[in-house]
N, C-alpha and C positions, 0 to 999 in steps of 0.2 A: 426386601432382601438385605440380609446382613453383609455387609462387604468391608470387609478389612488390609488395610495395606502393610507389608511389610519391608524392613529394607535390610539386605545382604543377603547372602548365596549359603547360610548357613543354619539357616530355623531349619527343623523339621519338625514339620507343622501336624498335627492333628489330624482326625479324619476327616474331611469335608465334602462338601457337594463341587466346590469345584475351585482349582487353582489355576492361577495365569501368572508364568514366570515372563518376566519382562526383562531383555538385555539387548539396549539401544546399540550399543556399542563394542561390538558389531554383532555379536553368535548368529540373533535372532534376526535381525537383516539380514546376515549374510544368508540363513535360513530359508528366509523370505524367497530372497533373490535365486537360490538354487533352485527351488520349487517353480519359480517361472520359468526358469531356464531347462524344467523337463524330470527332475532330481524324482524318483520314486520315492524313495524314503532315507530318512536321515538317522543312523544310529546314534545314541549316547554314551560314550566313554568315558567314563569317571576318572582315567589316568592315561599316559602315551604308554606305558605296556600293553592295556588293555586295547586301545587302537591301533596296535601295530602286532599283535596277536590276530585281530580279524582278520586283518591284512594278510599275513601268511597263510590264514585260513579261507577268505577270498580273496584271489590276488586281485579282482577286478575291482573290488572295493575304492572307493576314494578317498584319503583322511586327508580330513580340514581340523584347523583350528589353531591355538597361539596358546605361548606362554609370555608371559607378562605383556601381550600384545603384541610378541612378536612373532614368527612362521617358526615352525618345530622342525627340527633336523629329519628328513627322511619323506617328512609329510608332502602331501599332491596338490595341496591346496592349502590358503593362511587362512587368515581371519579379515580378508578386505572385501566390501559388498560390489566397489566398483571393479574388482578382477574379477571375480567369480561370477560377475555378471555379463561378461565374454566368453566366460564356458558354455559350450553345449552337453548339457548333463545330460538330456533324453534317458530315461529307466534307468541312470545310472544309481546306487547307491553309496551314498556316504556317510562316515565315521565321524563325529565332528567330538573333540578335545576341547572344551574352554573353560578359562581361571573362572569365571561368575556364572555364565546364563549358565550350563550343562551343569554345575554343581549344583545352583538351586534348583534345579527343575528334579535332577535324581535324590533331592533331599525333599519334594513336595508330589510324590507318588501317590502319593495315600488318600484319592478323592474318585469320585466317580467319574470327574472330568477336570484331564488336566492338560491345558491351553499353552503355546508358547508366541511370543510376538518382540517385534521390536516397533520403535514408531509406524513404519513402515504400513503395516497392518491392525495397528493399532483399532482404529474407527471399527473395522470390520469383524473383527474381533470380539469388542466390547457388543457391539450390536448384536451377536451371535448368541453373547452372551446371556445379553438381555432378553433375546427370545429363547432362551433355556428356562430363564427365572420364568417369563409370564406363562409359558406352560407348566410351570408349577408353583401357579400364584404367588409367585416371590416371596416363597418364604425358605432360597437356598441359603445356605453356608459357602460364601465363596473369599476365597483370600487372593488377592494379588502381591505381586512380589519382587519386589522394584530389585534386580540382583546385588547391583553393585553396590556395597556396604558405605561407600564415603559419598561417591559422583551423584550430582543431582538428575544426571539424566535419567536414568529409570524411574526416577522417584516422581518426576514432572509427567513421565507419558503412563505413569498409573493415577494419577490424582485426574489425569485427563479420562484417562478408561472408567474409572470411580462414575464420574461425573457421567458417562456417556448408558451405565448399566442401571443406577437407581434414576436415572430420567430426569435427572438436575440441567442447570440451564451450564450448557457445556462449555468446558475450555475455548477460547482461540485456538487453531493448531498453530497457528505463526506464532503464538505469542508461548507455546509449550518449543517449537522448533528453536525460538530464542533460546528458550532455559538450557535446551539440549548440547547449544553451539558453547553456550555460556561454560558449562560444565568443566570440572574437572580433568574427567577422563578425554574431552574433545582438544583441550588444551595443546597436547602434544601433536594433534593435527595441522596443527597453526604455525607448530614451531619450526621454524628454517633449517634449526640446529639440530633438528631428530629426522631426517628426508627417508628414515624408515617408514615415519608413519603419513600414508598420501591421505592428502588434505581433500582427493576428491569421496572420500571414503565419506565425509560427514554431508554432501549434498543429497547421498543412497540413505544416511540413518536419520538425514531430516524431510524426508518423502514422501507424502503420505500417499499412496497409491489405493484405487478403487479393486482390489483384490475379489476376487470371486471363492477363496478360499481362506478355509483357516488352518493354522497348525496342529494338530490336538497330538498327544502322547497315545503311544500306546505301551499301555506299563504291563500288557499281558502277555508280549512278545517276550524271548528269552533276554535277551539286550533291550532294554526303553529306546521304543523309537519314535521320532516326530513321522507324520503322514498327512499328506494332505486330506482335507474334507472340503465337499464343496458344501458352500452355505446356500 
């Protein structure tokens, strides 16, 4: 399999056999965590017009998500995995708004299979993946896509995913949950001096969980939405 990584929430990328947007902190955990918590499906909003248009169009709808990481005026939900992990979303559907994971992902449509994850599900994920490729003798086209353009964390739990699809001798996850802690964008979790941003947020994006599902897009729907699949 040819597997190539990319980093920032801005290529739009080719046609391929299959893309996996990766955004540790937080979109795709929080993702994660909504789908456990019962979430039907998850729409993509490329802008807070666009999510607050559905809104008035379904009032039942949910919108999540942040700007520069922070909660969006109006919005029903932010961008933290450990709140949204007190909700009981059961069928509920939600809108979700974010600066990196939802940009790259409505910028990497263009494949026959496109995946979303955060560490979270990272393992289960790539495995998924992997038995994509060997039903078709591994000779897909798959790019992954570390979102955030500077932060190392996306970029650590795709070299992990990398390693876990062409069947290389794989990452540590403790030694990738370092990198993750390490990071840029986790920085501000740490910080006394920002109590916007909770610090228990990075124990949900350094998680790895035995998930029974994956994320996949679906780009045929009129709004791109994530849905659960079981593996």
């Amino acid at each position: 399999m040819d597997v190539k990584i990319y980093q920032g929430n801005g290529h739009r990328l080719a046609a391929s056999d299959i893309n996996i947007v990766i955004d540790v902190i937080r979109a795709f955990t929080v993702a994660h965590y909504a789908f456990l918590n019962g979430a039907k499906e998850i729409l993509l909003a490329g802008t807070i017009d666009e999510a607050v248009a559905l809104k008035e169009m379904y009032p039942h709808y949910l919108l999540a998500g942040e700007v520069k990481g922070l909660p969006i005026d109006g919005f029903d939900l932010d961008n933290s995995p450990y709140r949204i992990s007190m909700h009981d979303l059961m069928d509920r559907t939600l809108v979700q708004k974010t600066t990196n994971g939802v940009k790259a992902t409505l910028h990497a449509l263009d494949a026959r299979h496109v995946f979303v994850t955060g560490f979270s599900n990272a393992k289960t994920t790539a495995r998924y993946v992997q038995s994509l490729g060997k039903q078709a003798n591994n000779s897909l086209q798959i790019n992954i896509v570390a979102s955030h353009p500077t932060s190392e964390e996306d970029l650590a739990c795709a070299e992990y995913m990398k390693k876990i699809i062409v069947g290389e001798k794989i990452l540590d996850p403790e030694d990738v949950a370092v990198r993750i802690k390490a990071s840029r964008a986790a920085e501000k979790f740490f910080d006394e001096t920002k109590p916007e941003f909770d610090p228990r947020d990075m124990s949900f994006c350094t998680r790895e969980l035995n998930s029974s599902f994956v994320m996949k897009v679906n780009q045929a729907s009129r709004i791109p939405s994530i849905e659960r699949i079981q593996t």
